[in-house]
TIDOPA-641938 format. One record per residue (C-alpha): x negated, y negated, z; residue in three letters. Coordinates in pm, 1 decimal, padded with zeros to 6 digits. Layout:
<node c1="X" c2="Y" c3="Z" residu="ALA"/>
...
END
This chain:
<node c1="-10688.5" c2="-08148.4" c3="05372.7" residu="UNK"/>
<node c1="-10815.6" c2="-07846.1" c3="05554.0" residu="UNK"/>
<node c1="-10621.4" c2="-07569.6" c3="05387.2" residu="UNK"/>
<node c1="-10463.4" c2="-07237.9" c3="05602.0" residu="UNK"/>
<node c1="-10544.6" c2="-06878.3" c3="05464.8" residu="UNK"/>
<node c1="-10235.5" c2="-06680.1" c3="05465.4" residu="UNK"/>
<node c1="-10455.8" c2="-06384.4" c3="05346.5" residu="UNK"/>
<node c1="-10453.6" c2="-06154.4" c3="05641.8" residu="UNK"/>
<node c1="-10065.5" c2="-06237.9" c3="05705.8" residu="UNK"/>
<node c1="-09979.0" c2="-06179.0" c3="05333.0" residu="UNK"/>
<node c1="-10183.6" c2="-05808.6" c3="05328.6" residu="UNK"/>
<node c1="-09976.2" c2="-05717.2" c3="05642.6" residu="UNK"/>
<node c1="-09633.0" c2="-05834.9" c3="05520.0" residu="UNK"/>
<node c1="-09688.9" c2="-05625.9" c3="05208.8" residu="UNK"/>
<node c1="-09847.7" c2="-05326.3" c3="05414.9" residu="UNK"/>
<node c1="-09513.5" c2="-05370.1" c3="05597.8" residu="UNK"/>
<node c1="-09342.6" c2="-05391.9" c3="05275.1" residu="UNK"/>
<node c1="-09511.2" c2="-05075.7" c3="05111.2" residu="UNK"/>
<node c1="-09629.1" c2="-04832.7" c3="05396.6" residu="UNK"/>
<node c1="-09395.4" c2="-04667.0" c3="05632.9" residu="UNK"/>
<node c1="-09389.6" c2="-04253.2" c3="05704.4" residu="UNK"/>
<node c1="-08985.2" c2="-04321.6" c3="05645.4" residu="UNK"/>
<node c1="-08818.0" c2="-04469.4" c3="05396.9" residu="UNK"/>
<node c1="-08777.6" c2="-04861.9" c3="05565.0" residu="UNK"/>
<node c1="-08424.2" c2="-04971.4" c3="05555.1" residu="UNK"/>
<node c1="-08293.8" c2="-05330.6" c3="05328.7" residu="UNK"/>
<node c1="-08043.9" c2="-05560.7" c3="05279.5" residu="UNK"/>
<node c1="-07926.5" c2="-05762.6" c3="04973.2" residu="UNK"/>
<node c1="-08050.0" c2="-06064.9" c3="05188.2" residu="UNK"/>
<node c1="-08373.6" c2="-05930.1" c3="05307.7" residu="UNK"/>
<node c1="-08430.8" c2="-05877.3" c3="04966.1" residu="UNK"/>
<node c1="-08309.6" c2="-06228.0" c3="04807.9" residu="UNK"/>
<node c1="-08610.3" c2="-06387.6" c3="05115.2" residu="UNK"/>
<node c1="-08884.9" c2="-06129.4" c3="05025.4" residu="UNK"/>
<node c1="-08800.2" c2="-06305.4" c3="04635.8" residu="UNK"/>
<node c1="-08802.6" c2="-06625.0" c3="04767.7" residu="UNK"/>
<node c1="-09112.1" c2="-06597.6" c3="05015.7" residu="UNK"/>
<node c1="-09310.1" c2="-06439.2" c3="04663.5" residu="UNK"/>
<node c1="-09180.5" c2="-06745.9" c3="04458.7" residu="UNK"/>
<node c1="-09300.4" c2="-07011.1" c3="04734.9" residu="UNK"/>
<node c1="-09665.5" c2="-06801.4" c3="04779.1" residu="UNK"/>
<node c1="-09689.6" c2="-06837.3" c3="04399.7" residu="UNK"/>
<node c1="-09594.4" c2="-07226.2" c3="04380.7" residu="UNK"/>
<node c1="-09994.7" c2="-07328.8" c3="04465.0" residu="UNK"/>
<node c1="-09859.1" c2="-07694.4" c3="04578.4" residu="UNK"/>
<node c1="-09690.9" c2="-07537.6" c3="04937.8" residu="UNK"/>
<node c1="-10074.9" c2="-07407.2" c3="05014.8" residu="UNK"/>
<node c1="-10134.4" c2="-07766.1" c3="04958.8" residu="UNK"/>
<node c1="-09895.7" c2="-08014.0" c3="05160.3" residu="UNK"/>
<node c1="-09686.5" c2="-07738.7" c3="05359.8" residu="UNK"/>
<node c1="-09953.0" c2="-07475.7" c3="05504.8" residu="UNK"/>
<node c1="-09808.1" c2="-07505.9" c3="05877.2" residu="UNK"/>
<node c1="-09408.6" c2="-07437.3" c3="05712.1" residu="UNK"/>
<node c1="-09547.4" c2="-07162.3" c3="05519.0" residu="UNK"/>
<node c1="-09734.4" c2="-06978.9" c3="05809.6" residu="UNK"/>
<node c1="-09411.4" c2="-06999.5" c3="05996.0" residu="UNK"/>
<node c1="-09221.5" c2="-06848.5" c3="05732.5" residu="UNK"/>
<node c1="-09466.1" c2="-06601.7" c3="05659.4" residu="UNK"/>
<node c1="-09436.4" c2="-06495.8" c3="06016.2" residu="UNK"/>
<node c1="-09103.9" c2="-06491.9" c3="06002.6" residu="UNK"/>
<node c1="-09081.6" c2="-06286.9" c3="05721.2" residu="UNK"/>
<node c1="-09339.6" c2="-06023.8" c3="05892.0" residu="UNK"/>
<node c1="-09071.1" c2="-05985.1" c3="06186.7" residu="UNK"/>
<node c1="-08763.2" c2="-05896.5" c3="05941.1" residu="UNK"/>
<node c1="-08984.7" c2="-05647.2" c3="05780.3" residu="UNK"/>
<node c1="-09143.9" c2="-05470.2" c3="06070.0" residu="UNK"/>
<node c1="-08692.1" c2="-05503.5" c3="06173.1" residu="UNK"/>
<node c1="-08649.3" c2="-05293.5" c3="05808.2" residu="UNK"/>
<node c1="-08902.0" c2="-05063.2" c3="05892.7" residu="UNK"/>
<node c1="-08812.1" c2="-05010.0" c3="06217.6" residu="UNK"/>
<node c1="-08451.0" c2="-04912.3" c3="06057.7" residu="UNK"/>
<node c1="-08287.7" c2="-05176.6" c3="06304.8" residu="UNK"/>
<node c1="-07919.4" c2="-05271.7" c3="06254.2" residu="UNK"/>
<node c1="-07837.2" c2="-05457.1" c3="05931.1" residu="UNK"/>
<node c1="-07721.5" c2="-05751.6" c3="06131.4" residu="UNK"/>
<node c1="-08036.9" c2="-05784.7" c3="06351.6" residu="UNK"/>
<node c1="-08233.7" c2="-05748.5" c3="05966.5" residu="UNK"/>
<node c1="-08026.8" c2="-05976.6" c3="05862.2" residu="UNK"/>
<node c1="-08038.8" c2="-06216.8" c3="06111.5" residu="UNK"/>
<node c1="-08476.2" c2="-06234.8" c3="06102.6" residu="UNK"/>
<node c1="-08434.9" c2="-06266.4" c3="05708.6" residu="UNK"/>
<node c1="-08209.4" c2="-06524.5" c3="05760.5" residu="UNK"/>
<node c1="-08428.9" c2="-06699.4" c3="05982.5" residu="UNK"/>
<node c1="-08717.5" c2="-06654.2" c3="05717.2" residu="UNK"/>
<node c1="-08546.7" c2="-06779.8" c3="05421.4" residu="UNK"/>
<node c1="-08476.7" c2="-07102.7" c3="05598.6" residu="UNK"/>
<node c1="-08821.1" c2="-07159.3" c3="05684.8" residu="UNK"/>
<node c1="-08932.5" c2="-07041.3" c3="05361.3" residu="UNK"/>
<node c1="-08674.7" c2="-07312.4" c3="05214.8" residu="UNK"/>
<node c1="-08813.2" c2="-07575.2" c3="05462.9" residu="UNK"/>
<node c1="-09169.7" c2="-07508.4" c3="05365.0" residu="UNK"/>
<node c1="-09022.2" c2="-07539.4" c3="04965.1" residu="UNK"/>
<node c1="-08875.5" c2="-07869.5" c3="05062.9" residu="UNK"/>
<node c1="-09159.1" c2="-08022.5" c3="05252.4" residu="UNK"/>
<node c1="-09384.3" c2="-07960.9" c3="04929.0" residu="UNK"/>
<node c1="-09106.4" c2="-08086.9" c3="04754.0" residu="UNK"/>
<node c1="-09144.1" c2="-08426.9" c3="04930.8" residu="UNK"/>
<node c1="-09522.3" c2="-08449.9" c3="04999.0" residu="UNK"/>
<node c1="-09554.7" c2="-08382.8" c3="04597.4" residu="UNK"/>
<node c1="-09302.9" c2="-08662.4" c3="04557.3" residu="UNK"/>
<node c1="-09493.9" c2="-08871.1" c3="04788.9" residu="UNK"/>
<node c1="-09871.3" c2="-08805.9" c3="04618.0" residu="UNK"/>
<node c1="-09654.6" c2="-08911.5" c3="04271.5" residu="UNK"/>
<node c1="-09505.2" c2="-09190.7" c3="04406.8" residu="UNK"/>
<node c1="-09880.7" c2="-09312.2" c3="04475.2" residu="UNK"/>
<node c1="-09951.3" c2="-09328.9" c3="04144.3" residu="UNK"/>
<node c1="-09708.0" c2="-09538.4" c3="04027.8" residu="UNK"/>
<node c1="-09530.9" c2="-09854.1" c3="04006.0" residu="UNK"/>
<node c1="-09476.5" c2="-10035.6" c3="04331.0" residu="UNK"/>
<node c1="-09113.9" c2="-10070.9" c3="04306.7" residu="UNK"/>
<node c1="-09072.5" c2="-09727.7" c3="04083.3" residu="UNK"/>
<node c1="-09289.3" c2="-09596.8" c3="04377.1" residu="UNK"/>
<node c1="-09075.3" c2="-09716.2" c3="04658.7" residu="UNK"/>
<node c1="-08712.9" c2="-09592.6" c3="04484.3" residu="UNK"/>
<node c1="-08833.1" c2="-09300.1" c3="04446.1" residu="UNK"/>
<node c1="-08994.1" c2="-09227.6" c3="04798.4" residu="UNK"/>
<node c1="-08684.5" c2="-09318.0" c3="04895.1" residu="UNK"/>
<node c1="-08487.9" c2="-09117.5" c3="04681.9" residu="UNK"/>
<node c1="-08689.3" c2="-08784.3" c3="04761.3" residu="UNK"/>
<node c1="-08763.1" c2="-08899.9" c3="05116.4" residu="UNK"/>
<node c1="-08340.1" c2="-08894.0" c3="05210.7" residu="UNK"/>
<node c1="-08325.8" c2="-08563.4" c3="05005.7" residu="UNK"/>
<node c1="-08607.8" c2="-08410.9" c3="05173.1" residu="UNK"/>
<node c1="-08458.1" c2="-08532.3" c3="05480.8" residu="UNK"/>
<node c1="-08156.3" c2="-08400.0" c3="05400.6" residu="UNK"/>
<node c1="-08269.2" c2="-08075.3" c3="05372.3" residu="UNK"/>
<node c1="-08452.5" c2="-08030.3" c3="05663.6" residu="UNK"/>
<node c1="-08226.0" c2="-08145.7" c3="05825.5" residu="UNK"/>
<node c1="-08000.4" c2="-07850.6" c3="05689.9" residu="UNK"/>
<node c1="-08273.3" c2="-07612.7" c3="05713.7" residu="UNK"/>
<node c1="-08285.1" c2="-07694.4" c3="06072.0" residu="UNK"/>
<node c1="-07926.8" c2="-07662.2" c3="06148.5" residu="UNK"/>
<node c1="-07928.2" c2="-07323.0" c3="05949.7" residu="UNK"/>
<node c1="-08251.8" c2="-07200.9" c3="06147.6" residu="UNK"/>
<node c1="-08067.0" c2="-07315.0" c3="06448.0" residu="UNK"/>
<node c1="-07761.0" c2="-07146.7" c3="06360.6" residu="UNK"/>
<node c1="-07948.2" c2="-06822.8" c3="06323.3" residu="UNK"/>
<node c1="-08104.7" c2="-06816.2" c3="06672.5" residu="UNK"/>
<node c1="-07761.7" c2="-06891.6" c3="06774.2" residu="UNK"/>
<node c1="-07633.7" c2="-06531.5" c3="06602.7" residu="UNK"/>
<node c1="-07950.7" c2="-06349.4" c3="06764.2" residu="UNK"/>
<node c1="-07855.3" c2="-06455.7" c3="07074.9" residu="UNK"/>
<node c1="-07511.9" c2="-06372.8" c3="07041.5" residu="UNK"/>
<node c1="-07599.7" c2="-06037.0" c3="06968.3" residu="UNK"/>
<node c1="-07809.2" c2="-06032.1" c3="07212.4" residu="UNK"/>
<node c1="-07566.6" c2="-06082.7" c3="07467.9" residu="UNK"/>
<node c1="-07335.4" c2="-05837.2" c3="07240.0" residu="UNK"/>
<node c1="-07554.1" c2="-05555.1" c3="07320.6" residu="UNK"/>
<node c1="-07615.2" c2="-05616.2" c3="07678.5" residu="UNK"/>
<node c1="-07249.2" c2="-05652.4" c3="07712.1" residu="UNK"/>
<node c1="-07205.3" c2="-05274.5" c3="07551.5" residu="UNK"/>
<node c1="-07470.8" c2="-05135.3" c3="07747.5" residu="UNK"/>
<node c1="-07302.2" c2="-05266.5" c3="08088.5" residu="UNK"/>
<node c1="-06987.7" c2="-05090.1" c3="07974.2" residu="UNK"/>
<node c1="-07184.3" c2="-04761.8" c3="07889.8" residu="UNK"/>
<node c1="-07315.2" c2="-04823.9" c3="08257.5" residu="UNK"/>
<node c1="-06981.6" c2="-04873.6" c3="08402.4" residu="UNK"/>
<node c1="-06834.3" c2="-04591.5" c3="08221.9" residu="UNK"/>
<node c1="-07090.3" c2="-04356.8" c3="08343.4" residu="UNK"/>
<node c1="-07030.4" c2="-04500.2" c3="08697.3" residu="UNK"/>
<node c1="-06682.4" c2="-04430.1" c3="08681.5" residu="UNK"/>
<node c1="-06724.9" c2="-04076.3" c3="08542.2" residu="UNK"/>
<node c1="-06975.2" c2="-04038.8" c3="08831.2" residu="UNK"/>
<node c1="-06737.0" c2="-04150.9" c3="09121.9" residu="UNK"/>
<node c1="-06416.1" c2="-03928.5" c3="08918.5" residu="UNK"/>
<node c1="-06655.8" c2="-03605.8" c3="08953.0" residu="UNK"/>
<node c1="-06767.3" c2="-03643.0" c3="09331.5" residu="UNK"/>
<node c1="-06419.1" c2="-03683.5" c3="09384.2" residu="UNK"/>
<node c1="-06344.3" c2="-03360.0" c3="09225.2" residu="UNK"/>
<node c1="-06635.7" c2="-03206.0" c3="09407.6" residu="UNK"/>
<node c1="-06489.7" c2="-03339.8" c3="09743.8" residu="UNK"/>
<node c1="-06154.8" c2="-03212.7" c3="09660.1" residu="UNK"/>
<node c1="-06279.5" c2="-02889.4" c3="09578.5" residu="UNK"/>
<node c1="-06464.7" c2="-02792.7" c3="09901.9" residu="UNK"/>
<node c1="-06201.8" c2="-02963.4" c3="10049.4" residu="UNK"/>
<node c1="-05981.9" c2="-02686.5" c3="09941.0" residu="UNK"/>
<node c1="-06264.0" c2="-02412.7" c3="09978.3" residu="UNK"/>
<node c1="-06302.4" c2="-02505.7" c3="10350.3" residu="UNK"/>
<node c1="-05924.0" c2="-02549.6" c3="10454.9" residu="UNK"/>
<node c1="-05909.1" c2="-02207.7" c3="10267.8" residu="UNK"/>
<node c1="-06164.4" c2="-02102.5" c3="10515.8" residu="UNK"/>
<node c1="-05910.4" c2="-02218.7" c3="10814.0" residu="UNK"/>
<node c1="-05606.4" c2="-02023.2" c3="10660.5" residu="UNK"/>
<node c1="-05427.9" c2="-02378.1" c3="10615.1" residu="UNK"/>
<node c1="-05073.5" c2="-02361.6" c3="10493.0" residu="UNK"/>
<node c1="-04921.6" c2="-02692.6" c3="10269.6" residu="UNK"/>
<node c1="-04648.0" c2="-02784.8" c3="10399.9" residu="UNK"/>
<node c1="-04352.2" c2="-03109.8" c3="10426.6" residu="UNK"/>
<node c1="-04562.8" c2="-03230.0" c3="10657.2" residu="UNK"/>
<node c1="-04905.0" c2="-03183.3" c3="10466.3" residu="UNK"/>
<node c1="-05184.9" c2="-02902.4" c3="10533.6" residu="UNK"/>
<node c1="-05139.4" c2="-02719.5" c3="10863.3" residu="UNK"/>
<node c1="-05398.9" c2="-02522.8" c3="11020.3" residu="UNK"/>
<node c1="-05261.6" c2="-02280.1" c3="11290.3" residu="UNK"/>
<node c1="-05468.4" c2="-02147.7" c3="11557.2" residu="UNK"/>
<node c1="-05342.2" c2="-01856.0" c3="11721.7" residu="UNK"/>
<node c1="-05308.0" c2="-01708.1" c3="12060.4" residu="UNK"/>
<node c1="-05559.3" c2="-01461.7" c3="11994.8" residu="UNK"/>
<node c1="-05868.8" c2="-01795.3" c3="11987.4" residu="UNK"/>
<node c1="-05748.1" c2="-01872.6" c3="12325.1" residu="UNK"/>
<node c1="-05810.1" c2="-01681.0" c3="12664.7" residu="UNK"/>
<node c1="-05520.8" c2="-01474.4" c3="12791.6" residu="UNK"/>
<node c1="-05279.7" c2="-01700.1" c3="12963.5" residu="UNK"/>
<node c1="-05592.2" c2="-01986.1" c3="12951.8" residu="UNK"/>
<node c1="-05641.5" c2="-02306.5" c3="12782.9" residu="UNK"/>
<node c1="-06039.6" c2="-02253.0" c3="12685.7" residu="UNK"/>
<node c1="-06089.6" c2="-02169.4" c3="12334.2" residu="UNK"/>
<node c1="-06309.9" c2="-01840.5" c3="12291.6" residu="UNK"/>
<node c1="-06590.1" c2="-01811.6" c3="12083.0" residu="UNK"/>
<node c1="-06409.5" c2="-01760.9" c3="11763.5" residu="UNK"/>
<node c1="-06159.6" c2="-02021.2" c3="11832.6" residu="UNK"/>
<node c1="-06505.5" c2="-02320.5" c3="11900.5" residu="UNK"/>
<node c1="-06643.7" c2="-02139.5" c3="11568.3" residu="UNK"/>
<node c1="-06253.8" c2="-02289.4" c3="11396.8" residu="UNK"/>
<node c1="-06301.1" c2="-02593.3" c3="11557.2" residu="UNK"/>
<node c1="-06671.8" c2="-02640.0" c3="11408.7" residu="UNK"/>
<node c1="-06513.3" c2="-02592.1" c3="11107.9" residu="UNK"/>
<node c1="-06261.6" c2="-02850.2" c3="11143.5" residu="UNK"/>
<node c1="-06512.6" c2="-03123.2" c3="11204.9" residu="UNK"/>
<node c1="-06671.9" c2="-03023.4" c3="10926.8" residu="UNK"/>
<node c1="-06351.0" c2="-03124.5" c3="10749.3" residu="UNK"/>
<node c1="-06295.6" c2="-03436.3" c3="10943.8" residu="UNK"/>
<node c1="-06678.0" c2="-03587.9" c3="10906.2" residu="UNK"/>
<node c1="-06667.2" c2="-03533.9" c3="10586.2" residu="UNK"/>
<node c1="-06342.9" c2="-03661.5" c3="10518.7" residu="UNK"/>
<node c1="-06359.2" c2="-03990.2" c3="10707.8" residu="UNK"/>
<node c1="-06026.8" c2="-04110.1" c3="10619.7" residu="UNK"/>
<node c1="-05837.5" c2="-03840.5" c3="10721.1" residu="UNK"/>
<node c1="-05664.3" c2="-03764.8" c3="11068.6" residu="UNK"/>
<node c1="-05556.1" c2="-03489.9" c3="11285.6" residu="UNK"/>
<node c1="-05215.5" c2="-03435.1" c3="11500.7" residu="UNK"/>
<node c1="-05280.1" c2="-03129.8" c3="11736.1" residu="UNK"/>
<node c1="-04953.8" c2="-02944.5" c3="11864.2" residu="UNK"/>
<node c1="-04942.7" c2="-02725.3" c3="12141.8" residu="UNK"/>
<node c1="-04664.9" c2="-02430.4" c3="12162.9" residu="UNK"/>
<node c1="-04584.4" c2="-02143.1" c3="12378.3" residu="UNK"/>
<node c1="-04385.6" c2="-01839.0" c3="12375.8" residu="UNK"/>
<node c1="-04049.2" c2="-01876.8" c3="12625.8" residu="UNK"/>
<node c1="-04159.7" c2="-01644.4" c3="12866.3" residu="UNK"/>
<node c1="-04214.1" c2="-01789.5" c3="13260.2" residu="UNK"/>
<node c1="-04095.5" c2="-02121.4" c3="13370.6" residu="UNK"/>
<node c1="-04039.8" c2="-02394.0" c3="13082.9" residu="UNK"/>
<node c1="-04258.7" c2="-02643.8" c3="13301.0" residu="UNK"/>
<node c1="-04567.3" c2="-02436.2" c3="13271.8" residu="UNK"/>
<node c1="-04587.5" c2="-02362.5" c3="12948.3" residu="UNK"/>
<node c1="-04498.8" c2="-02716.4" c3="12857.6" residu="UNK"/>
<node c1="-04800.7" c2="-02776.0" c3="13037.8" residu="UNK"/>
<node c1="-05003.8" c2="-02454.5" c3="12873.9" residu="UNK"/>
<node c1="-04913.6" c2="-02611.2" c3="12507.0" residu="UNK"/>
<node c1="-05045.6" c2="-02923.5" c3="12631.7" residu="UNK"/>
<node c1="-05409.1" c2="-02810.1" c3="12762.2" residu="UNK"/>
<node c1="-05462.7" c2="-02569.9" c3="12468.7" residu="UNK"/>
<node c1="-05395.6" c2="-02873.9" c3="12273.9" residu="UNK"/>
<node c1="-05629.8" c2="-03073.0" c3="12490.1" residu="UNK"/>
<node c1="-05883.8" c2="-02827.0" c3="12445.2" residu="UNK"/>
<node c1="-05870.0" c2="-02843.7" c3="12066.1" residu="UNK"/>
<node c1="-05930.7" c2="-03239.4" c3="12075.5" residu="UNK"/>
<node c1="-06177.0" c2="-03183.4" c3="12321.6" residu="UNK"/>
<node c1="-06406.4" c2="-02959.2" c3="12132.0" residu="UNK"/>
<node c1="-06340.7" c2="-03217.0" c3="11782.4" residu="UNK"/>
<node c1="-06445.2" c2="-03538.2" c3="12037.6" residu="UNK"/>
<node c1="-06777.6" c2="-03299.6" c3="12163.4" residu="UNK"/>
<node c1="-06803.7" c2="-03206.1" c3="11750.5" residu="UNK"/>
<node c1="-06864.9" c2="-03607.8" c3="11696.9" residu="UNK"/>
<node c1="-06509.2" c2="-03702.7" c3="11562.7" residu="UNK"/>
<node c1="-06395.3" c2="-04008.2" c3="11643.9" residu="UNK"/>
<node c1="-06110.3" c2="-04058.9" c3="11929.6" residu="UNK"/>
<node c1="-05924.0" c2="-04293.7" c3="11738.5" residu="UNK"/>
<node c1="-05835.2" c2="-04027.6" c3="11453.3" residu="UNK"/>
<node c1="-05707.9" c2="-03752.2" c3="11682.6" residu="UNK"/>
<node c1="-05353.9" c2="-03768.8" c3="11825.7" residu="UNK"/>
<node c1="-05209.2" c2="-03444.2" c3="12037.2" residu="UNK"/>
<node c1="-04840.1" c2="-03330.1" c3="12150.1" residu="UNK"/>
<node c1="-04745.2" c2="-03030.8" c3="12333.9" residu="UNK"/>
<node c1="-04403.3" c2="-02880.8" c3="12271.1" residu="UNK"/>
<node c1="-04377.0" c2="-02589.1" c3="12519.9" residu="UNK"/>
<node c1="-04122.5" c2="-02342.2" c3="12405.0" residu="UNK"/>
<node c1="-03975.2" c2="-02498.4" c3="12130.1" residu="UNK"/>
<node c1="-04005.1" c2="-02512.0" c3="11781.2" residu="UNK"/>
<node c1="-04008.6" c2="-02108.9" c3="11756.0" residu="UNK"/>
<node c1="-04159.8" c2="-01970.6" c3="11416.6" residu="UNK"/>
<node c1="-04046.4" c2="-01668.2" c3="11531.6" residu="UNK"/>
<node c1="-03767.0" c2="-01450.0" c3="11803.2" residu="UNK"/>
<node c1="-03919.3" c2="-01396.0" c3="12119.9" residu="UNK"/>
<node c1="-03775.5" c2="-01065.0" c3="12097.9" residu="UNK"/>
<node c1="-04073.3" c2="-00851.3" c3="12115.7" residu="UNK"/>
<node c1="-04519.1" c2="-00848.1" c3="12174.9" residu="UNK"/>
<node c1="-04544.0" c2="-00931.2" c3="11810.0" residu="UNK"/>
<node c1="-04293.0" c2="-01230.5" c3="11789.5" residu="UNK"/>
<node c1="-04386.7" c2="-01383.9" c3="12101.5" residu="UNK"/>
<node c1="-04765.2" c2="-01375.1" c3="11997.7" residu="UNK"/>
<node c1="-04701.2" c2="-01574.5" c3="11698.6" residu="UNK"/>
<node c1="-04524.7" c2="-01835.6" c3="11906.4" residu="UNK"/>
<node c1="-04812.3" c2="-01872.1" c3="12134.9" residu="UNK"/>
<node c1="-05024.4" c2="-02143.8" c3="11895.1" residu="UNK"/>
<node c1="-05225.9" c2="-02425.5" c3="11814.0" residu="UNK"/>
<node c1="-05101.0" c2="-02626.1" c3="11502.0" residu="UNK"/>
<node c1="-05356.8" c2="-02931.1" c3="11362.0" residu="UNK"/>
<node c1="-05171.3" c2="-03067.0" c3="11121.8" residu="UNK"/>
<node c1="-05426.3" c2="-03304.0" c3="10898.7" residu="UNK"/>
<node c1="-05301.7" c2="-03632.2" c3="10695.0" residu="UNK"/>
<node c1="-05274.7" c2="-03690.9" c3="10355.4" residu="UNK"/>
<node c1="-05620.6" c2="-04004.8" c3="10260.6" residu="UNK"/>
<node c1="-05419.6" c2="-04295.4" c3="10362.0" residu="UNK"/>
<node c1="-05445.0" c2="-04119.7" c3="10740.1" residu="UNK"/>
<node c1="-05064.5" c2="-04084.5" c3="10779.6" residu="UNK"/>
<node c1="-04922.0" c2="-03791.3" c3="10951.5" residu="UNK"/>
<node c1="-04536.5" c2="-03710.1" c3="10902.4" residu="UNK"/>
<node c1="-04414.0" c2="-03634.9" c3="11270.2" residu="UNK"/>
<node c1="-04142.1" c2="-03356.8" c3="11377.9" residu="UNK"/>
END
């Protein structure tokens, strides 16, 4: 019988065993198979009738040791030593029954045949148990397996998560920095942005420079925001006929959603109501009063795109 060398495999195991810059990590059962694998590489019979058994063990006893030395979990050492002691306890039994075997050719033919018989079932037995253990084992790698891919998808989600909870805090905050830049009030109603007479032309319904530069800015909002949505209100002091400036209030609010349409945002978000003269914020009593009357109010919805009305 042509014989397999285990040499080469054997010198790396221990190299494994002994070399390492860092101390290599063990387990009570890594240690019980190194015992066992030392015990079957001394028993000169498994060189004999189980070389293929004991090349597989000896390989798997190089993979929980290179597991050790890498410092890997104790389950996943545990798991390759576990894996090695059954082959090393398969390669045992094999011997076991090819020894039988060789004795049973020496004697008696009926002694012979109760006795192959008798070591044949056990030997069957036990590979048969080896097998189931070795198969069992896989069974635990690949649980972990799965374990670990499972806890690194959570890590993944979790960072996702965290991810999607800060751009939402980044949103929100230049949210707030740019409705700051508007002068927007919170009110019952949500954030109002008022734009006064003074971004209008005198008695006129075209925005001036300064009032297009507000608008700009409102876009900004709006494009960024998709969900949210705009109701422009028109108002006017009570000075001149009621019918014009109910008419005034409505093309300065006209203007406004003209300039967000020509900005890009969407028709279907902007609504628009003019009011006239009523609805005072304050007495039309004087220059002052009346001035803060004449106005532009864009009130913007909460994210669900609902705006309370008056």
């Amino acid at each position: 019988m042509k014989k397999i060398h285990f040499a080469p495999i054997v010198l790396a195991i221990a190299a494994l065993m002994a070399g390492c810059s860092s101390t290599p990590k063990t387990t009570s059962l890594l240690d019980q198979t190194r015992n066992d694998y030392m015990a079957a590489k001394a028993n000169p019979d498994v060189a004999t009738y189980a070389p293929l058994e004991m090349k597989q063990a000896t390989q798997a006893m190089a993979q929980a040791n290179v597991q050790a030395n890498d410092r890997g979990s104790d389950k996943e050492i545990d798991n390759l030593a576990y894996l090695a002691k059954q082959k090393i306890a398969l390669a045992q039994e094999v011997t076991k029954r090819k020894v039988a075997e060789a004795d049973i050719t020496s004697a008696g033919k009926e002694r012979d045949q109760l006795r192959l018989d008798a070591r044949t079932n056990e030997a069957n037995a036990a590979k048969l148990s080896a097998e189931k253990a070795a198969m069992a084992a896989q069974q635990a790698q690949s649980d972990a397996a799965q374990s670990q891919l499972a806890a690194q998808q959570a890590q993944l989600d979790a960072a996702n998560a965290q991810r999607q909870t800060q751009d939402a805090q980044a949103r929100a905050a230049q949210l707030e920095a740019q409705l700051a830049e508007l002068a927007a009030k919170k009110t019952a109603r949500g954030t109002v942005i008022t734009l006064g007479d003074v971004l209008f032309g005198t008695d006129l319904s075209r925005l001036t420079t300064d009032g297009m530069r507000s608008a700009q800015k409102l876009a900004d909002v709006l494009q960024q925001n998709p969900q949210r949505r705009v109701l422009i209100e028109g108002f006017t002091d009570s000075v001149g006929a009621a019918d014009y400036n109910q008419a005034l209030s409505e093309r300065r609010a006209n203007a406004v959603r003209t300039a967000l349409l020509d900005m890009g945002v969407g028709r279907e978000r902007i609504d628009m109501r003019g009011y006239g003269e009523s609805f005072p914020v304050a007495a039309n009593s004087s220059v002052a009063s009346r001035q803060l009357n004449r106005r532009v109010e864009i009130v913007l919805s909460d994210d669900s795109g609902k705006v309370i009305p008056r």
